[in-house]
C-alpha atoms as a printed R data frame, in Angstrom:
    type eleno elety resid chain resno       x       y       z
1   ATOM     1    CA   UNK     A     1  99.118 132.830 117.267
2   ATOM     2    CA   UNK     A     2 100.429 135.644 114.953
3   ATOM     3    CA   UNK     A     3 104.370 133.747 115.854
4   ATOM     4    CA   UNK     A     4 102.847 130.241 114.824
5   ATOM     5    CA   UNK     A     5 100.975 131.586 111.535
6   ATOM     6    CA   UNK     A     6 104.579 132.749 110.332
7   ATOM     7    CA   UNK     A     7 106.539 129.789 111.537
8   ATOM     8    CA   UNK     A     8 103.926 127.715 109.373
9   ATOM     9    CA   UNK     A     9 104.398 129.811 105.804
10  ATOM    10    CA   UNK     A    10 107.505 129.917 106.514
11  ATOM    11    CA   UNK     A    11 108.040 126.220 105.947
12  ATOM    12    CA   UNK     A    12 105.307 126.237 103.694
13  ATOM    13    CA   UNK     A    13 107.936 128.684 101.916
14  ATOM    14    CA   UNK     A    14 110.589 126.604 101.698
15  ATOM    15    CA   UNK     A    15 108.429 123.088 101.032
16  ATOM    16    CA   UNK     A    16 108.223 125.035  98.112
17  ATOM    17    CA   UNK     A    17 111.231 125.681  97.097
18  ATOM    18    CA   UNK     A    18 112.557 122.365  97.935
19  ATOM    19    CA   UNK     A    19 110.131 121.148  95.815
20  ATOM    20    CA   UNK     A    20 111.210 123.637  92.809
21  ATOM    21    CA   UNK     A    21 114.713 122.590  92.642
22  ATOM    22    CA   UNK     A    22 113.520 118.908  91.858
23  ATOM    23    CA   UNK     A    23 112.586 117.559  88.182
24  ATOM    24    CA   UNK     A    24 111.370 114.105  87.305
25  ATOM    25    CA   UNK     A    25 111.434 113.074  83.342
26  ATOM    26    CA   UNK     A    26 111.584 110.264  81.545
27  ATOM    27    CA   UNK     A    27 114.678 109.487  79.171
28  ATOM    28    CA   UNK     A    28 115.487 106.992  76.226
29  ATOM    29    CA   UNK     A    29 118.468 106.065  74.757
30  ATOM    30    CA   UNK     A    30 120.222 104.080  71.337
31  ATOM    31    CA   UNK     A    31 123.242 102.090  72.533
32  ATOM    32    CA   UNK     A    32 126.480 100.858  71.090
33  ATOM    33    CA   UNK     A    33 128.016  97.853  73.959
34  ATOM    34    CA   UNK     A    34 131.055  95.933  73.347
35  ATOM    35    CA   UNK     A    35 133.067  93.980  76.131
36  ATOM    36    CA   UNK     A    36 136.550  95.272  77.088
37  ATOM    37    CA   UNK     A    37 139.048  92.791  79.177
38  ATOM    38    CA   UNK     A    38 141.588  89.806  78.406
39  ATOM    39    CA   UNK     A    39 138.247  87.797  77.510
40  ATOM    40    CA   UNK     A    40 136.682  90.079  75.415
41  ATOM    41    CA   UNK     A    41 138.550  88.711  72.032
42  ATOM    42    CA   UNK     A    42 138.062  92.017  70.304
43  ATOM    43    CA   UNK     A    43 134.235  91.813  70.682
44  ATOM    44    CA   UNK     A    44 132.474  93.881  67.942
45  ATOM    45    CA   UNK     A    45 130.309  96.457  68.587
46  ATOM    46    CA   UNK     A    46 126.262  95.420  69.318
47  ATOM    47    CA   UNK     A    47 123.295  98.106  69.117
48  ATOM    48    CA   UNK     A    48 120.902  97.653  71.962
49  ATOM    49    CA   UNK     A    49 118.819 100.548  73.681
50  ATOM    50    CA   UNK     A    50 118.040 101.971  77.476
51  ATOM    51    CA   UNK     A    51 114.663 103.592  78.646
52  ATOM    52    CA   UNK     A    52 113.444 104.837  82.382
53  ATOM    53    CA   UNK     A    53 113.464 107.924  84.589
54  ATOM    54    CA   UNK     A    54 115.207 110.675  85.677
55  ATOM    55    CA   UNK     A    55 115.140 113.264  88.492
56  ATOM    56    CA   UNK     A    56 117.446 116.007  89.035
57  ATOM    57    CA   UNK     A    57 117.995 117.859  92.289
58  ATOM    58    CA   UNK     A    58 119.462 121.433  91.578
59  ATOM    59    CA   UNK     A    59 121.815 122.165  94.132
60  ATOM    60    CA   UNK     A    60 122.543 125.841  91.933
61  ATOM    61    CA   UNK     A    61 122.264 126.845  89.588
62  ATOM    62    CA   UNK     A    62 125.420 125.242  87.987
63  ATOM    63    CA   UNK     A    63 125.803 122.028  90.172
64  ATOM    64    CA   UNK     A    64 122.727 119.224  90.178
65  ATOM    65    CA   UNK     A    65 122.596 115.596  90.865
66  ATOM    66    CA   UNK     A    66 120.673 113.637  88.338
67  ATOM    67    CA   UNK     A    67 119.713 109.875  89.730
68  ATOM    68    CA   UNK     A    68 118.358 107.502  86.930
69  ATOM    69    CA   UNK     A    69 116.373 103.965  86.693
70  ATOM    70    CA   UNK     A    70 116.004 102.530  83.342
71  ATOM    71    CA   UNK     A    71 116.019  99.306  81.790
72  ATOM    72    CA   UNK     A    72 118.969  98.497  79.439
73  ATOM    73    CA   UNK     A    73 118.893  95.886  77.162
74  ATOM    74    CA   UNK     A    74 122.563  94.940  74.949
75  ATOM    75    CA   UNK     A    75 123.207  92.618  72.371
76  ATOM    76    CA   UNK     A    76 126.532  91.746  71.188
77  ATOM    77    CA   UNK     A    77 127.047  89.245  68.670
78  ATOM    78    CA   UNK     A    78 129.598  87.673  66.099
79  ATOM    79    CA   UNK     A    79 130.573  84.720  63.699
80  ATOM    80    CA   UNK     A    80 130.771  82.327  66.878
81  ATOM    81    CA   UNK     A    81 127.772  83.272  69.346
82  ATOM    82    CA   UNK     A    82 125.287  85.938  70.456
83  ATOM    83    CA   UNK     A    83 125.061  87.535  73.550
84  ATOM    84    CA   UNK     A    84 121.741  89.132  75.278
85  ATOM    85    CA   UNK     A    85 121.699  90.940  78.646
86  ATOM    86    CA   UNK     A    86 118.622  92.685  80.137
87  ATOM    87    CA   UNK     A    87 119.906  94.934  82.768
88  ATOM    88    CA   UNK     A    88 118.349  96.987  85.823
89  ATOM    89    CA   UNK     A    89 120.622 100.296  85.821
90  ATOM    90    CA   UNK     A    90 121.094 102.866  87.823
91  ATOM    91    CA   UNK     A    91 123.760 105.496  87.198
92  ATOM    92    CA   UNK     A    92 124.191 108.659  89.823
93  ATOM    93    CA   UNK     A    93 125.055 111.306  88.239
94  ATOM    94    CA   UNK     A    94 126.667 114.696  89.150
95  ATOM    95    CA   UNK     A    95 126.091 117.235  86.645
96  ATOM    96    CA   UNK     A    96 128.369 120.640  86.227
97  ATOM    97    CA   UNK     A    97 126.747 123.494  83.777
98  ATOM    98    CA   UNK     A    98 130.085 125.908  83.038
99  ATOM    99    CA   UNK     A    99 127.788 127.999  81.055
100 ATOM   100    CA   UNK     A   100 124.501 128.364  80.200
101 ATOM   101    CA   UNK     A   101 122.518 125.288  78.189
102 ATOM   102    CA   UNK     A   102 125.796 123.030  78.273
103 ATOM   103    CA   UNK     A   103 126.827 120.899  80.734
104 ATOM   104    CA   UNK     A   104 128.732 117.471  81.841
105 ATOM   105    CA   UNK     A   105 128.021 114.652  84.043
106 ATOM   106    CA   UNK     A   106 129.873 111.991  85.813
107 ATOM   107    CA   UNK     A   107 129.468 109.336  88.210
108 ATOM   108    CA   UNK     A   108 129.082 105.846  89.595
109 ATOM   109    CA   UNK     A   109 126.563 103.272  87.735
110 ATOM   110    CA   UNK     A   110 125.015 100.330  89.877
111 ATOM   111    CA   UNK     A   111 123.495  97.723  87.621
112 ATOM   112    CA   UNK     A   112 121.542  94.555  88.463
113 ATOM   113    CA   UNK     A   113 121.736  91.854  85.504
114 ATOM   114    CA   UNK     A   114 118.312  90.419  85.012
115 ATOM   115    CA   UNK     A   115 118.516  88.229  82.222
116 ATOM   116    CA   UNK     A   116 122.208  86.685  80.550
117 ATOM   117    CA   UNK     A   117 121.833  84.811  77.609
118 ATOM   118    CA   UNK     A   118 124.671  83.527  75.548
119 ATOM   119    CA   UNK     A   119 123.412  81.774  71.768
120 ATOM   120    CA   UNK     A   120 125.769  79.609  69.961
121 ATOM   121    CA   UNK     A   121 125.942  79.411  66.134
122 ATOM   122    CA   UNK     A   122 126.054  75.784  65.343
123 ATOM   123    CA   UNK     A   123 129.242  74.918  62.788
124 ATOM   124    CA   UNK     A   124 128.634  73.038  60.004
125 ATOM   125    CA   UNK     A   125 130.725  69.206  59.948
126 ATOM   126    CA   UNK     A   126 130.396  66.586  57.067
127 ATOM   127    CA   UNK     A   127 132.150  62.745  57.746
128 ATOM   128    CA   UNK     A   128 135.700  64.004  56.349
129 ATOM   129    CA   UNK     A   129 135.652  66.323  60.094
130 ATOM   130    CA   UNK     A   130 135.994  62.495  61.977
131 ATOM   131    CA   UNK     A   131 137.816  60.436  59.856
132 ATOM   132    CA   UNK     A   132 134.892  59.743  57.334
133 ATOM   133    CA   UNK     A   133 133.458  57.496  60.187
134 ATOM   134    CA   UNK     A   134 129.123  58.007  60.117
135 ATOM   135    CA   UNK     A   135 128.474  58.952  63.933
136 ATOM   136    CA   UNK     A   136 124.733  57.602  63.585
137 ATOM   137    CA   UNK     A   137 126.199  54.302  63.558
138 ATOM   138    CA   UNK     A   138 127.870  54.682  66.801
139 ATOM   139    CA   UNK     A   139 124.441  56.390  68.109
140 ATOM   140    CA   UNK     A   140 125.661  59.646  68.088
141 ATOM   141    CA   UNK     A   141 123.348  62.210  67.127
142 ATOM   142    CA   UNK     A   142 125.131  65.101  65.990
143 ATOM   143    CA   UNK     A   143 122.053  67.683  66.125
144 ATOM   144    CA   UNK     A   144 121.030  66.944  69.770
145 ATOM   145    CA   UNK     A   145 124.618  67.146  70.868
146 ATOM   146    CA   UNK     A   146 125.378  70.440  69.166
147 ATOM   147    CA   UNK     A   147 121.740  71.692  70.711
148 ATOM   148    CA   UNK     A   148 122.791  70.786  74.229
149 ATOM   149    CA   UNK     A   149 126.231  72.648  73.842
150 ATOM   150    CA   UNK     A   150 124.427  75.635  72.521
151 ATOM   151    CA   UNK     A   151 121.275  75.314  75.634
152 ATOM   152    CA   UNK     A   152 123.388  77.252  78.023
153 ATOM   153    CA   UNK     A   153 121.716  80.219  77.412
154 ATOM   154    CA   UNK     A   154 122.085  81.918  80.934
155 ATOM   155    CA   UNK     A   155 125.201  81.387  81.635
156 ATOM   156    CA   UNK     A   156 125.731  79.377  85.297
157 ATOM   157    CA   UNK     A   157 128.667  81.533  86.241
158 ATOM   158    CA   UNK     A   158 127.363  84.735  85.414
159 ATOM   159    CA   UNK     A   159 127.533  87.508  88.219
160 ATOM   160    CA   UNK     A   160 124.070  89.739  88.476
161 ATOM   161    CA   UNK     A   161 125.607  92.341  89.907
162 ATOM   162    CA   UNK     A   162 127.709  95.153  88.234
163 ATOM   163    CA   UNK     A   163 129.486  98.623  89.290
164 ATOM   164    CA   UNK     A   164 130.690 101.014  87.180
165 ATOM   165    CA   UNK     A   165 131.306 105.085  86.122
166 ATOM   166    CA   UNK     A   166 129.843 107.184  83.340
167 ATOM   167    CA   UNK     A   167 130.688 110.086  81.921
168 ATOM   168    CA   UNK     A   168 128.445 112.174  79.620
169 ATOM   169    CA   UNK     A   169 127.934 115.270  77.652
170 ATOM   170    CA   UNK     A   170 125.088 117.578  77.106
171 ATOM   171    CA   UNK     A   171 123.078 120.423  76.056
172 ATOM   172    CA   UNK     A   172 119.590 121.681  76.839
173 ATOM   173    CA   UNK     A   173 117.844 122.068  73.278
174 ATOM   174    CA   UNK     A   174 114.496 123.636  74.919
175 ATOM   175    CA   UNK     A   175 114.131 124.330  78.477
176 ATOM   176    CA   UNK     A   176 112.524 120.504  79.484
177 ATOM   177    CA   UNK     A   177 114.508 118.533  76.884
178 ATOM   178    CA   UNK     A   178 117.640 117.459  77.300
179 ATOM   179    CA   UNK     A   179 120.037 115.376  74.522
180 ATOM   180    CA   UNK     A   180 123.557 114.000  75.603
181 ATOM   181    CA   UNK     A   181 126.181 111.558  74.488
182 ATOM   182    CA   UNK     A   182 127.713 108.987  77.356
183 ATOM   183    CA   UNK     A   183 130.329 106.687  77.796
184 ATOM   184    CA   UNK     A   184 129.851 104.035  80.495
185 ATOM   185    CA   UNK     A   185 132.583 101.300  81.695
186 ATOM   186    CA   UNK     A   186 132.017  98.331  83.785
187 ATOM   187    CA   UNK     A   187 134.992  97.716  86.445
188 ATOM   188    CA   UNK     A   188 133.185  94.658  87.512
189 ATOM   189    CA   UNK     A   189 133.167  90.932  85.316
190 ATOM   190    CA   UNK     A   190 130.152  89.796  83.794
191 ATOM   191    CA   UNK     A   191 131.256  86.451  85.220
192 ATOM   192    CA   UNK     A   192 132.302  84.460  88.122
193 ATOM   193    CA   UNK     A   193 136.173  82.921  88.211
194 ATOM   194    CA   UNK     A   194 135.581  79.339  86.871
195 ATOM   195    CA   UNK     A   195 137.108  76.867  89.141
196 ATOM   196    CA   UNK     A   196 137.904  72.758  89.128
197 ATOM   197    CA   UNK     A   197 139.694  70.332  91.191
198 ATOM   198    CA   UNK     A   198 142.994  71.463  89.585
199 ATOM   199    CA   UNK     A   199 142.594  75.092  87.887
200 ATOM   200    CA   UNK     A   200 141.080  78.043  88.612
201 ATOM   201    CA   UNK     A   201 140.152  80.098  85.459
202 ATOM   202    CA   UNK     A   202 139.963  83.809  86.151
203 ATOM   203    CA   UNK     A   203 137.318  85.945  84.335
204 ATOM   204    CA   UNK     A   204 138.445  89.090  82.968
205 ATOM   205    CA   UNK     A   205 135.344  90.658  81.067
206 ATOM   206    CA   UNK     A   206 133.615  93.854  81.892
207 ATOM   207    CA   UNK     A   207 130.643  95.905  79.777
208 ATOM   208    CA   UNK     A   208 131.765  98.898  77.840
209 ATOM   209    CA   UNK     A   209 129.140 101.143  76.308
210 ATOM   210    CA   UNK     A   210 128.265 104.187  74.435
211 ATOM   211    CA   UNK     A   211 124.842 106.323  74.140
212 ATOM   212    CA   UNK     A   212 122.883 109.077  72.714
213 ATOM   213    CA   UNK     A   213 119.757 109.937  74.667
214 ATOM   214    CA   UNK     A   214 117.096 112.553  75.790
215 ATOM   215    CA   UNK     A   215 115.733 113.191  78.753
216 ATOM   216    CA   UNK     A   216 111.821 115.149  78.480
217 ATOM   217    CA   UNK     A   217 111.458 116.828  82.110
218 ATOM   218    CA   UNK     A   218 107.710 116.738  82.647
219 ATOM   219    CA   UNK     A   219 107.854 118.316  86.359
């Protein structure tokens, strides 16, 4: 009996110190995403933002692994069109502290692309753009036809799933809030190779993406 009481607190014991190396918290972030690739066109910059949770595993006290789910919503948008993604990410981090408070991350990113949306602005064409002839009178209706090129929205090509690394910087500002800067790059495209009976159109456009966030550890 005495032998069974001990074998029992002693993995009560270490239940409890299992459980006192993990952390969950919940982290937000402003975002700066941009594409990068022989698509991209020198895409500006868009602001969008990224909020979920956190948990971090500390394997020492200098080594953890930090595995986030958030929701990530970009925007990117110039002269020509506007495009919206709402994304399902989740980055697995491994996090290095080389002295006390600071530390930096690094790792792979597995995202899941809910929603694509691509907006085009409509251009602006008096009669002089085709040859001064009035399209109405060969029952042409410029408005619907510029509305069904610009109804494309999602994008039938578009890929919903997306790999990628990050790699972040950080310091502990109190001992459950953390603030960091990351860079994230997609090495998967946003979209599928477009193909027809004679071409095949390769896609070469993947997410780039900066961040400041904080992460509040509430266990």
């Amino acid at each position: 009996m005495k032998k069974l009481s001990l074998i029992v607190a002693a993995v009560l014991l270490a239940t409890g110190l299992s459980f006192a190396q993990v952390h969950v918290g919940g982290r937000v972030a402003g975002t700066m995403s941009t594409f990068k690739g022989d698509d991209s066109d020198d895409a500006p910059w868009g602001v969008g933002f990224n909020a979920g949770v956190a948990a971090k595993y500390n394997v020492n006290e200098m080594i953890a692994v930090v595995p986030e789910v958030g929701i990530d919503f970009r925007r990117i948008a110039d002269d020509e069109a506007t495009a919206s993604f709402w994304v399902l990410n989740i980055p697995v981090l491994a996090r290095i502290s080389p002295v006390a408070n600071l530390y930096v991350e690094a790792g792979p990113t597995i995202g899941f692309i809910l929603s694509n949306d691509v907006e085009y602005d409509e251009p602006s064409f008096d009669d002089a753009d085709f040859g001064g002839y009035n399209l109405s009178d060969y029952g042409i209706d410029l408005d619907d036809m510029l509305d069904d090129a610009g109804s494309s929205g999602a994008g039938e090509d578009a890929n919903t799933f997306e790999f990628g690394l990050a790699f972040g910087l950080g310091y502990s500002v109190l001992p459950n809030l953390d603030v960091n800067f990351r860079f994230a790059i997609g090495l998967t495209n946003l979209y599928e190779d477009v193909k027809t009976e004679d071409y095949t159109f390769e896609s070469d456009l993947q997410n780039m993406q900066l961040s400041i966030g904080a992460t509040y550890w509430f266990m």
